[in-house]
ZAROFI-9460 format. One record per residue (C-alpha): residue number from 1; residue in three letters; x, z, y. Coordinates in steps of 0.25 Angstrom, whole numbers, padded with zeros to 4 digits, always signed. Example, Ala and Ser with C-alpha at 12.3 -4.5 7.8 and 13.67 -1.06 7.14 Angstrom:
// residues 2
+-----+------+-------+-------+-------+
! pos ! code !    c1 !    c3 !    c2 !
+-----+------+-------+-------+-------+
!   1 !  ala ! +0049 ! +0031 ! -0018 !
!   2 !  ser ! +0055 ! +0029 ! -0004 !
+-----+------+-------+-------+-------+
***
This chain:
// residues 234
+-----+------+-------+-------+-------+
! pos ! code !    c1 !    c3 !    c2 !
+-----+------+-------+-------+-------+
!   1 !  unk ! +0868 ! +0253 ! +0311 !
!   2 !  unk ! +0853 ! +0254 ! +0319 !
!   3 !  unk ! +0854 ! +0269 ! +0318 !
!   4 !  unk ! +0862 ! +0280 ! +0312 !
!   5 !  unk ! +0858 ! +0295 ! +0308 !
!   6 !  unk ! +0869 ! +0304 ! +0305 !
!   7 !  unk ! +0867 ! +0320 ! +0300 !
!   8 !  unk ! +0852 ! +0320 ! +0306 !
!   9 !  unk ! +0847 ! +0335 ! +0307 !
!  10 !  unk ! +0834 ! +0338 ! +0313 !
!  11 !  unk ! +0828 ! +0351 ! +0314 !
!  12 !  unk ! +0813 ! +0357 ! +0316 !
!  13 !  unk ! +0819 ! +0371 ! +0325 !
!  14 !  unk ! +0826 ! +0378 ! +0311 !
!  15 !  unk ! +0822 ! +0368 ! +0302 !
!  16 !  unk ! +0830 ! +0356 ! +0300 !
!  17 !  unk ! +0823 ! +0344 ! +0295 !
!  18 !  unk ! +0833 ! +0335 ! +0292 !
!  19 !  unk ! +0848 ! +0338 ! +0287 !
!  20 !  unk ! +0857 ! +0329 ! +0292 !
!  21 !  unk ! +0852 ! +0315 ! +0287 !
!  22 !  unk ! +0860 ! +0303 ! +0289 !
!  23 !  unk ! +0855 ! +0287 ! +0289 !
!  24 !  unk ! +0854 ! +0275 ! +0294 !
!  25 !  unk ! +0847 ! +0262 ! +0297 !
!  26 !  unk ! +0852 ! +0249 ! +0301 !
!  27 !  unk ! +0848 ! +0237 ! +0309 !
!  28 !  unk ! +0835 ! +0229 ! +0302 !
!  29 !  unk ! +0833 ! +0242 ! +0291 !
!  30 !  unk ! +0821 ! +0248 ! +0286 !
!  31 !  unk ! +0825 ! +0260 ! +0282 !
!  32 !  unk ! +0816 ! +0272 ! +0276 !
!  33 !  unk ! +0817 ! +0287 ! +0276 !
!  34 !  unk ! +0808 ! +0291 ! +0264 !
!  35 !  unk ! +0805 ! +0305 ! +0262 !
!  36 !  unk ! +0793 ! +0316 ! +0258 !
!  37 !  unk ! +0785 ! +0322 ! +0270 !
!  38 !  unk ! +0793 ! +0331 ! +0278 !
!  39 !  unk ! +0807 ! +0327 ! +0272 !
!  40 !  unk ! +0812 ! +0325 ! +0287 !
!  41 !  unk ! +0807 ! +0309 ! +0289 !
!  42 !  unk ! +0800 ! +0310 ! +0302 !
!  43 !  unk ! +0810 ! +0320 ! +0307 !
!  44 !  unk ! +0821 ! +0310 ! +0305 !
!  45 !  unk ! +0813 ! +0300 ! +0312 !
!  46 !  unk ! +0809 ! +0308 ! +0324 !
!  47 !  unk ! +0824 ! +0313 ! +0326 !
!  48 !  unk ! +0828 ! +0298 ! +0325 !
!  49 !  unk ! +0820 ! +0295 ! +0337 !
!  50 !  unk ! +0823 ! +0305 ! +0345 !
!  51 !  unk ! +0810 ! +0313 ! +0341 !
!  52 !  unk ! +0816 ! +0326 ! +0335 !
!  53 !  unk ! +0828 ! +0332 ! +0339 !
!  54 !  unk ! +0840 ! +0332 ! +0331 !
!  55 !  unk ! +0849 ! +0345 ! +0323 !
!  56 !  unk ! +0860 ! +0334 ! +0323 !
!  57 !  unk ! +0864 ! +0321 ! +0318 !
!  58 !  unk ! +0867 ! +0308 ! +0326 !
!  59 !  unk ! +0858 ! +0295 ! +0326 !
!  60 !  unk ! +0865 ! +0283 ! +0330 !
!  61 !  unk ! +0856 ! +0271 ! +0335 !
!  62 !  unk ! +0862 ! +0257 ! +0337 !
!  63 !  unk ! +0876 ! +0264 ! +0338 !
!  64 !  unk ! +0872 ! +0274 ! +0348 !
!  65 !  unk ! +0869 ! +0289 ! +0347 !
!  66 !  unk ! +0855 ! +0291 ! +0350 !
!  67 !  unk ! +0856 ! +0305 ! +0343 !
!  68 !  unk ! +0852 ! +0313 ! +0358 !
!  69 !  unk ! +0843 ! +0300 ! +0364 !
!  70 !  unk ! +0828 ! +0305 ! +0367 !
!  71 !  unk ! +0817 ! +0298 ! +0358 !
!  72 !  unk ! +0813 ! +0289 ! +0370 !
!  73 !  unk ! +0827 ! +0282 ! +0373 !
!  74 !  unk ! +0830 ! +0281 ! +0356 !
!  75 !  unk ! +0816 ! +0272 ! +0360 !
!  76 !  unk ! +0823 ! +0265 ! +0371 !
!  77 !  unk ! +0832 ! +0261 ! +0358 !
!  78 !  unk ! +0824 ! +0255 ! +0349 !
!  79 !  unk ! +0821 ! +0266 ! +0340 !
!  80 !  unk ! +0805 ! +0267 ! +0338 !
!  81 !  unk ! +0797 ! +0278 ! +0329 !
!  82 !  unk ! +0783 ! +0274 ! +0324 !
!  83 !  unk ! +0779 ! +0289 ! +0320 !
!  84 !  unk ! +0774 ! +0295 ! +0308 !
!  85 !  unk ! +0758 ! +0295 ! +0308 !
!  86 !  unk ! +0759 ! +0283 ! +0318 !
!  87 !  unk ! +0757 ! +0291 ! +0331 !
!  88 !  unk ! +0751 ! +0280 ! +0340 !
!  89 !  unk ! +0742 ! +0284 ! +0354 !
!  90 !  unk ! +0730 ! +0289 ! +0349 !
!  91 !  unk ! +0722 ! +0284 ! +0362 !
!  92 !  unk ! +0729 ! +0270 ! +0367 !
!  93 !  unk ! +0725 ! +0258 ! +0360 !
!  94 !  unk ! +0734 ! +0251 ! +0351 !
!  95 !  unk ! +0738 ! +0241 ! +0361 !
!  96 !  unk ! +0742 ! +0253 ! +0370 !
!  97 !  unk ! +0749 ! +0260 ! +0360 !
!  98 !  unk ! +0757 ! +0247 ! +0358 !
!  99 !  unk ! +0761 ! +0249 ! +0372 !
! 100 !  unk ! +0766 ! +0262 ! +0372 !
! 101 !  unk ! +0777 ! +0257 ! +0359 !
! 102 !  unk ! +0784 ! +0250 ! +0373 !
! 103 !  unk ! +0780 ! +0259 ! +0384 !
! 104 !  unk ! +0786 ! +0254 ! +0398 !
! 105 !  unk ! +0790 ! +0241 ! +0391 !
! 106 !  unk ! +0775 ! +0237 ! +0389 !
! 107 !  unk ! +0779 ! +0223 ! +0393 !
! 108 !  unk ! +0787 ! +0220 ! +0379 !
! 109 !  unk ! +0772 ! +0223 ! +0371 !
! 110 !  unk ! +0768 ! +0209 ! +0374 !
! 111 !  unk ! +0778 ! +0203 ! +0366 !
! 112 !  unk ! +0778 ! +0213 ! +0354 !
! 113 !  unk ! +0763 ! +0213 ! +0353 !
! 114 !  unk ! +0762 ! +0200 ! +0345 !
! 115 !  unk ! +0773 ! +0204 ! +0335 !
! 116 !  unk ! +0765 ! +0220 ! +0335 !
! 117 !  unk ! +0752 ! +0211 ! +0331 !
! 118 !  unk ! +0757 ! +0202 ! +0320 !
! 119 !  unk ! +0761 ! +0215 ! +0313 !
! 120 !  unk ! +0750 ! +0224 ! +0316 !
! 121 !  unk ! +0738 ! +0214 ! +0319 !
! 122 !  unk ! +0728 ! +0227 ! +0319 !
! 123 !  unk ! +0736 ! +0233 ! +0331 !
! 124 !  unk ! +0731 ! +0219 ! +0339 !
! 125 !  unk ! +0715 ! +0220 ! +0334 !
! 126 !  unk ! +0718 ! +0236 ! +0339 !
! 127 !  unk ! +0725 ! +0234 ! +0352 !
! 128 !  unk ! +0714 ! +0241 ! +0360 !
! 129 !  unk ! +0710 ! +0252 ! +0349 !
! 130 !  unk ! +0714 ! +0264 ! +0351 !
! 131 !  unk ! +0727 ! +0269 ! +0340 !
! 132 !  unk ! +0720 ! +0283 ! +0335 !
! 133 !  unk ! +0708 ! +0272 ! +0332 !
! 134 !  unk ! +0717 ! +0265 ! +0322 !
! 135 !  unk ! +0718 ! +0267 ! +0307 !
! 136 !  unk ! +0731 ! +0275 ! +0302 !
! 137 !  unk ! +0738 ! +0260 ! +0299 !
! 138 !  unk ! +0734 ! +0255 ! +0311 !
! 139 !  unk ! +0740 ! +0268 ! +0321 !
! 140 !  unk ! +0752 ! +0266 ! +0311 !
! 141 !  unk ! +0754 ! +0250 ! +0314 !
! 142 !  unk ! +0752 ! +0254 ! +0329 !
! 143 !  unk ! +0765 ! +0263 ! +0328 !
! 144 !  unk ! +0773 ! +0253 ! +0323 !
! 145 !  unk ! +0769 ! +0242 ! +0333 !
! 146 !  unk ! +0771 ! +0252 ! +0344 !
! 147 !  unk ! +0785 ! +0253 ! +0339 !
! 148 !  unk ! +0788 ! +0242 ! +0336 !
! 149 !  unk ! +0785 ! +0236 ! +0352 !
! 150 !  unk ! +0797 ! +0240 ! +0357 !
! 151 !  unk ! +0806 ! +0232 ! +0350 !
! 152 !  unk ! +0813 ! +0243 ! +0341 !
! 153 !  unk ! +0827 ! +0244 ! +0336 !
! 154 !  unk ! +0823 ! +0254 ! +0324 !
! 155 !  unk ! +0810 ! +0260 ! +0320 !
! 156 !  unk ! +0807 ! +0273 ! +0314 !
! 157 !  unk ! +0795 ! +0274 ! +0304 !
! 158 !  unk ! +0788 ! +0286 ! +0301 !
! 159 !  unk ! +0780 ! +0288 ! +0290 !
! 160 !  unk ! +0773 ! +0275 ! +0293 !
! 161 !  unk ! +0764 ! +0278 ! +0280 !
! 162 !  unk ! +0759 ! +0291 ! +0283 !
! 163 !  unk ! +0742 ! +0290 ! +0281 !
! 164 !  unk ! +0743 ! +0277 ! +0279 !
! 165 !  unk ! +0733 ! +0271 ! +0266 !
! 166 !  unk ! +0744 ! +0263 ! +0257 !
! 167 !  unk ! +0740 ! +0249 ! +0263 !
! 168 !  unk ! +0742 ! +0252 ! +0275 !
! 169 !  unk ! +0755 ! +0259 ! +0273 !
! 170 !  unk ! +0757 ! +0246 ! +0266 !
! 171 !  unk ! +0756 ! +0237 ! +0278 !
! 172 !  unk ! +0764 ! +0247 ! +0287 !
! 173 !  unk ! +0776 ! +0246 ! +0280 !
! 174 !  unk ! +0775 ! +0231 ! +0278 !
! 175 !  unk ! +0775 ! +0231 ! +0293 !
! 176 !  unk ! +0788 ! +0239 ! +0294 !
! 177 !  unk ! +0794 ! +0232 ! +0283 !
! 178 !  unk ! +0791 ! +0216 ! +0291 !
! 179 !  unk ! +0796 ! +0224 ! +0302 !
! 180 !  unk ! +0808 ! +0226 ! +0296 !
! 181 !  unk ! +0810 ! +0216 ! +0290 !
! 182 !  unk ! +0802 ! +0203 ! +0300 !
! 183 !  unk ! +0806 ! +0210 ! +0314 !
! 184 !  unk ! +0822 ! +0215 ! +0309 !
! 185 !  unk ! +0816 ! +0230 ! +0315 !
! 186 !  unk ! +0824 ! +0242 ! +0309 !
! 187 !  unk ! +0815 ! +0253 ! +0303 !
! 188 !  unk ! +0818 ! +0267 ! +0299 !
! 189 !  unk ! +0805 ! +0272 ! +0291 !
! 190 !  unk ! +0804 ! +0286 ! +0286 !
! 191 !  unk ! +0793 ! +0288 ! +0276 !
! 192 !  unk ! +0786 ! +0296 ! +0265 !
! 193 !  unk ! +0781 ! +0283 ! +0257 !
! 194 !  unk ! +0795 ! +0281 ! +0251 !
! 195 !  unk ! +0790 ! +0268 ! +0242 !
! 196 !  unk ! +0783 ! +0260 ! +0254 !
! 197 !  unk ! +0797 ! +0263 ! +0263 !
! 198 !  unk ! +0806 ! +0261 ! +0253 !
! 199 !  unk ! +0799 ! +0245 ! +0252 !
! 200 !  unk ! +0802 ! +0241 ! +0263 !
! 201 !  unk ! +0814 ! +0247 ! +0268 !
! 202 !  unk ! +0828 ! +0244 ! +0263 !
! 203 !  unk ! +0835 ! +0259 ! +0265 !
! 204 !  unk ! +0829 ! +0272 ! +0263 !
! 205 !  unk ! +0833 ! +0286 ! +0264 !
! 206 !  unk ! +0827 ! +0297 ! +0256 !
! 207 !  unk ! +0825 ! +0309 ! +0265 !
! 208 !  unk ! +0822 ! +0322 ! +0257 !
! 209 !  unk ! +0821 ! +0336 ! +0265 !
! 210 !  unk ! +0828 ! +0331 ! +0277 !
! 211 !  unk ! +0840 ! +0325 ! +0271 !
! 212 !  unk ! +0842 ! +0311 ! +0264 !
! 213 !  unk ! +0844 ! +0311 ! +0250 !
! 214 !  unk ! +0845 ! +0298 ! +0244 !
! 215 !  unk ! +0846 ! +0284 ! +0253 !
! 216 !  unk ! +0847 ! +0268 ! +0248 !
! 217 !  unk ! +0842 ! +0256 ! +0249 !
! 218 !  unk ! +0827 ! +0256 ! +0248 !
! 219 !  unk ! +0827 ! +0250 ! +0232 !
! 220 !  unk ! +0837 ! +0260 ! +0228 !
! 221 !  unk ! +0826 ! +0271 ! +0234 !
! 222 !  unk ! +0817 ! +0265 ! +0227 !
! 223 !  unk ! +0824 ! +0265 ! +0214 !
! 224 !  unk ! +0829 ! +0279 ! +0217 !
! 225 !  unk ! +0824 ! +0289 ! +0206 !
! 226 !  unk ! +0824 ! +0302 ! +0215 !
! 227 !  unk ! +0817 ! +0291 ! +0226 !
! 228 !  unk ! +0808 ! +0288 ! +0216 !
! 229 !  unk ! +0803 ! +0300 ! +0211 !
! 230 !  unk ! +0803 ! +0307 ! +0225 !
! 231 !  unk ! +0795 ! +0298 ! +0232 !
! 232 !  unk ! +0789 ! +0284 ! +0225 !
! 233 !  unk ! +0782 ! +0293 ! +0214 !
! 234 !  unk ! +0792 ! +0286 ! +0202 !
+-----+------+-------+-------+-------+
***
């Protein structure tokens, strides 16, 4: 197993955000976290990277406990976030942005920047546009690129939708489901559009108030009622 999460708690001073949850995703998955705004989504995703500090629980990458690694050597890994609201450098160019996805290793973009254009061809007609010029779809495809160019091993996906116009969301997700699919890379993507993951993913996990309530394979969330009427409007 690519990685395993056991009891996971994390907590906001008092406040504990999520109770105790336990999952995992496998080699070559895409595997979805579907949930409302605020049911503890990005929380989970942030602790898993190193990003928020853990109550308790144990994360268990590639058979070894990375529960107490920093966020920079979980990097070192292989584990990679493309963050909510895309988060790029507002003032470097795209190309520059690229460069900061293998900072101190800038000598491995050459060879990625041929397979980053053939998924993304806008980022190449942008290389020298600054990313806070770019559209909301365009600052989104330059997150996952930026990820996606050093190499890794498992990446988290949060709220890739968010302010995204439906065709655009659209073309995102076919772009994480061919790399899944095409390139063998091993997603974990949390979202609010719970129709749109569920597509293209084969597991999911229902998380509901910071615990998870109901999990399966992504047809049998689909065909879930309490899935159904919760979060596809059925």
């Amino acid at each position: 197993m690519l990685l395993s999460v056991s009891d996971l708690r994390v907590a906001y001073g008092d406040i504990e955000a999520v109770h105790g949850i336990s999952f995992e995703v496998a080699q070559g998955e895409l595997v979805s976290i579907i949930g409302a705004n605020g049911a503890g989504k990005t929380t989970t995703l942030r602790a898993l990277m190193g990003l928020q500090p853990l109550r308790s629980g144990k994360i268990i990458f590639e058979g070894r406990d990375i529960t107490s690694l920093p966020a920079h050597k979980r990097s070192a890994l292989g584990i990679k976030i493309v963050p909510e609201r895309a988060r790029c450098f507002p003032q470097l160019s795209v190309y520059e942005n690229l460069k900061m996805g293998v900072y101190g290793m800038q000598s491995k973009l050459a060879g990625k920047l041929a397979m980053i254009y053939e998924l993304f061809p806008i980022l190449k007609e942008r290389g020298t546009q600054l990313a806070n010029t770019l559209s909301g779809g365009e600052q989104q495809q330059l997150a996952i690129a930026r990820a996606l160019v050093s190499d890794p091993k498992l990446l988290l996906v949060d709220e890739v939708s968010m302010g995204l116009m439906p065709k655009l969301t659209e073309q995102v997700f076919e772009v994480l489901r061919s790399l899944n699919r095409d390139k063998n890379i091993t997603i974990l993507l949390v979202e609010q559009n719970a129709l749109a993951s569920l597509r293209i993913s084969g597991r999911g996990y229902v998380l509901e108030t910071g615990q998870i309530n109901i999990s399966g394979s992504s047809a049998e969330l689909l065909a879930d009622r309490r899935v159904r009427e919760a979060y596809l409007g059925a």
